[in-house]
MARMI-981051 format. One record per residue: y, z, x of N, C-alpha, C in turn; chain; residue number from 0. Coordinates in pm, 1 decimal. Atoms other than C-alpha are relative to their C-alpha. Layout:
> Y  Z  X  Y  Z  X  Y  Z  X  A  NUM
...
//
This chain:
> 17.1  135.3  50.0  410.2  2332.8  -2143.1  -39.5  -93.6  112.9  A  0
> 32.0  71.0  -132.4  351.4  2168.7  -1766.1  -121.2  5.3  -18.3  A  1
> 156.6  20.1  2.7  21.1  2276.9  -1826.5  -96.7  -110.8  -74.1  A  2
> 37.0  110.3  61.5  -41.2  2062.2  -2081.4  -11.1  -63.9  24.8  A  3
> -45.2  83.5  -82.3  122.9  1798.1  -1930.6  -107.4  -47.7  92.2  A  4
> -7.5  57.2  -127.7  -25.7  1821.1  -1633.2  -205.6  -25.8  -67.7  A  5
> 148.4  -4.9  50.0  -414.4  1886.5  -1834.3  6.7  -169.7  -49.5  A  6
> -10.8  116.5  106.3  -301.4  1532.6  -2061.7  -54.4  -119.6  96.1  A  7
> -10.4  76.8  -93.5  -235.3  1359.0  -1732.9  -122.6  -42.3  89.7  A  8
> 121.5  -35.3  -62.1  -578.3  1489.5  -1568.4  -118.7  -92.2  -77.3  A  9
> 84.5  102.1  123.3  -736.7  1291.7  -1926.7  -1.9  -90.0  9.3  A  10
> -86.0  160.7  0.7  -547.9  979.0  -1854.7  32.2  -13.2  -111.5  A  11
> -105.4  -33.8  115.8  -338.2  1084.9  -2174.0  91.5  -16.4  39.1  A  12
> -205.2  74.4  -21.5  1.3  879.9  -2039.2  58.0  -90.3  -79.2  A  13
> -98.6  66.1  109.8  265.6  728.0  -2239.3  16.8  -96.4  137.2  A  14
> -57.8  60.4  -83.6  293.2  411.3  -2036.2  143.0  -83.4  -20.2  A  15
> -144.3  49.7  17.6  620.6  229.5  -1950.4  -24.5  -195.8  -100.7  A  16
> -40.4  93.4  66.7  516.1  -121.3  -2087.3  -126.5  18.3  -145.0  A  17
> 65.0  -6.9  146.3  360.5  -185.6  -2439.8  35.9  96.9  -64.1  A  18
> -29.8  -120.4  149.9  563.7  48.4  -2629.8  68.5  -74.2  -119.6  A  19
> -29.2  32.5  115.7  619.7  3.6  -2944.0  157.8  105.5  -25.3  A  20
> -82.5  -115.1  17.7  808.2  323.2  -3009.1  37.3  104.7  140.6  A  21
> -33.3  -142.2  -103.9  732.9  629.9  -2734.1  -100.7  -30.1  83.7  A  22
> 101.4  -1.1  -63.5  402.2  464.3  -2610.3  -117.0  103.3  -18.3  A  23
> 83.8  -91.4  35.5  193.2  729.1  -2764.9  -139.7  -89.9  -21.0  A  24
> 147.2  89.5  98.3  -76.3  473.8  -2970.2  -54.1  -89.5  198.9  A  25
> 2.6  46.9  -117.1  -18.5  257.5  -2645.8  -93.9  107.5  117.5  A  26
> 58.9  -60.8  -132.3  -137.3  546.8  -2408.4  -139.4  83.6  -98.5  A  27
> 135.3  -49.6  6.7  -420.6  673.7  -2618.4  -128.4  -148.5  -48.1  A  28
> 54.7  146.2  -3.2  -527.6  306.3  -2666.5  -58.0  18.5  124.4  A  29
> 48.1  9.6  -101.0  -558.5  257.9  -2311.6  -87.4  126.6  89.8  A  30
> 73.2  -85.4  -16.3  -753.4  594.0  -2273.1  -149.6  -23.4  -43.0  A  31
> 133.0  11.7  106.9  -1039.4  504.6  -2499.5  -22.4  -158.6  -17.0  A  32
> 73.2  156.7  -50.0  -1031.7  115.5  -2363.3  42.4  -60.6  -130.4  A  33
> 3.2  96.5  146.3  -857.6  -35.3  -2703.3  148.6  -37.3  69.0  A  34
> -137.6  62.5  -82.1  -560.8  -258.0  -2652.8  62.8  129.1  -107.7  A  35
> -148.8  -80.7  52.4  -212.2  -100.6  -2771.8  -4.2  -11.0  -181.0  A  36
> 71.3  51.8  118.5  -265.8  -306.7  -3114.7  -52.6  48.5  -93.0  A  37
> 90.0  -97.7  90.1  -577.2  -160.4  -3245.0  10.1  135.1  -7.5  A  38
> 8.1  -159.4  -37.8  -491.1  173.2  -3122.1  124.5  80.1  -133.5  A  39
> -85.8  24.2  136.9  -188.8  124.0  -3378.1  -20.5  27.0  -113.1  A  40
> 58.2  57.5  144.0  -368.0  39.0  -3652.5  -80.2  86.9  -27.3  A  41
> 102.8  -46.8  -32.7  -642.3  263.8  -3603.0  78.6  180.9  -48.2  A  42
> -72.7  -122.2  12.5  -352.9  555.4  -3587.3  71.9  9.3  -131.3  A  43
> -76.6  12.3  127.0  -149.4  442.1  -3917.8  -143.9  47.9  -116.0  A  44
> 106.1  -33.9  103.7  -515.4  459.1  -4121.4  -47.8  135.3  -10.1  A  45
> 39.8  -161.3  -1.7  -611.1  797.4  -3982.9  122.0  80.0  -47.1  A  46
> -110.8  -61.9  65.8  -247.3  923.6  -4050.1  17.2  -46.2  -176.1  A  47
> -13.9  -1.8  116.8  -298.2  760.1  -4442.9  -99.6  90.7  -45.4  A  48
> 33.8  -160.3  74.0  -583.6  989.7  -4500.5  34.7  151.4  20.3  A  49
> -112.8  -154.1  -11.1  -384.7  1287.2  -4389.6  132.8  9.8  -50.2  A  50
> -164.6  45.6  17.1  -49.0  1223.4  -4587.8  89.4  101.3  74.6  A  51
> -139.3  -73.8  -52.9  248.4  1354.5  -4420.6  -38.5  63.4  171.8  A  52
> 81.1  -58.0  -132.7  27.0  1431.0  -4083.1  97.3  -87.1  100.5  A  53
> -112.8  73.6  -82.0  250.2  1138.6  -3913.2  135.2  67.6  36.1  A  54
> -142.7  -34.6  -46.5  568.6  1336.9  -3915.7  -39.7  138.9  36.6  A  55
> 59.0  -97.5  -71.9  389.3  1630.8  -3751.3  -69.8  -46.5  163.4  A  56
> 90.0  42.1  -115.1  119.8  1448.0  -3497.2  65.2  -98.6  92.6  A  57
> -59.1  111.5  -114.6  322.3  1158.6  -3335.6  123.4  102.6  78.4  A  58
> -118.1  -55.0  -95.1  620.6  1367.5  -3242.7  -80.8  92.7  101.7  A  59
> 31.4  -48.7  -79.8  406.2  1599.0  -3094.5  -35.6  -41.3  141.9  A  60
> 92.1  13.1  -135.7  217.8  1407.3  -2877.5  110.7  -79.2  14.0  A  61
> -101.9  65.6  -36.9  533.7  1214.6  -2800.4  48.7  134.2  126.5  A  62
> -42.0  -82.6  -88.9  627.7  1555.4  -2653.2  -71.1  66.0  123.6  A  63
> 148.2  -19.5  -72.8  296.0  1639.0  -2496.6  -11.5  -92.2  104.6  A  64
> 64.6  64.4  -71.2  202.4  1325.0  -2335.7  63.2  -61.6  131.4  A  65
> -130.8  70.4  -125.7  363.3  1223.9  -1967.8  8.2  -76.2  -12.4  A  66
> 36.5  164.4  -49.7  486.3  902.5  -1896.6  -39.2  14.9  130.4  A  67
> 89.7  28.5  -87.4  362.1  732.5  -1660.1  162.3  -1.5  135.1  A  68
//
């Protein structure tokens, strides 16, 4: 699993320490792809409504996946 980790980290895939909402997940792939924390939010709740039930699968993961910072 370090590998991951350490591959996520190599992406600039980090859970940072401020702007969390929750775990900093939306927050750190926001600031990967240049969107504030915000849209990155919003952006993640719509893609998780056309996948129902994909939210209680995909956030924990990458909660577990992604380093902080």
């Amino acid at each position: 699993m370090s590998d991951i980790r350490a591959s996520l980290a190599r992406q600039g895939l980090l859970r940072p320490r401020q702007d969390r909402a929750i775990a900093g997940v939306c927050a750190g792939l926001g600031r990967r792809f240049g969107l504030s924390p915000w849209v990155a939010r919003l952006l993640f709740v719509l893609l998780l409504m056309v996948i129902p039930g994909s939210q209680f699968l995909i956030y924990p993961v990458l909660w577990i996946l992604m380093p902080s910072e």
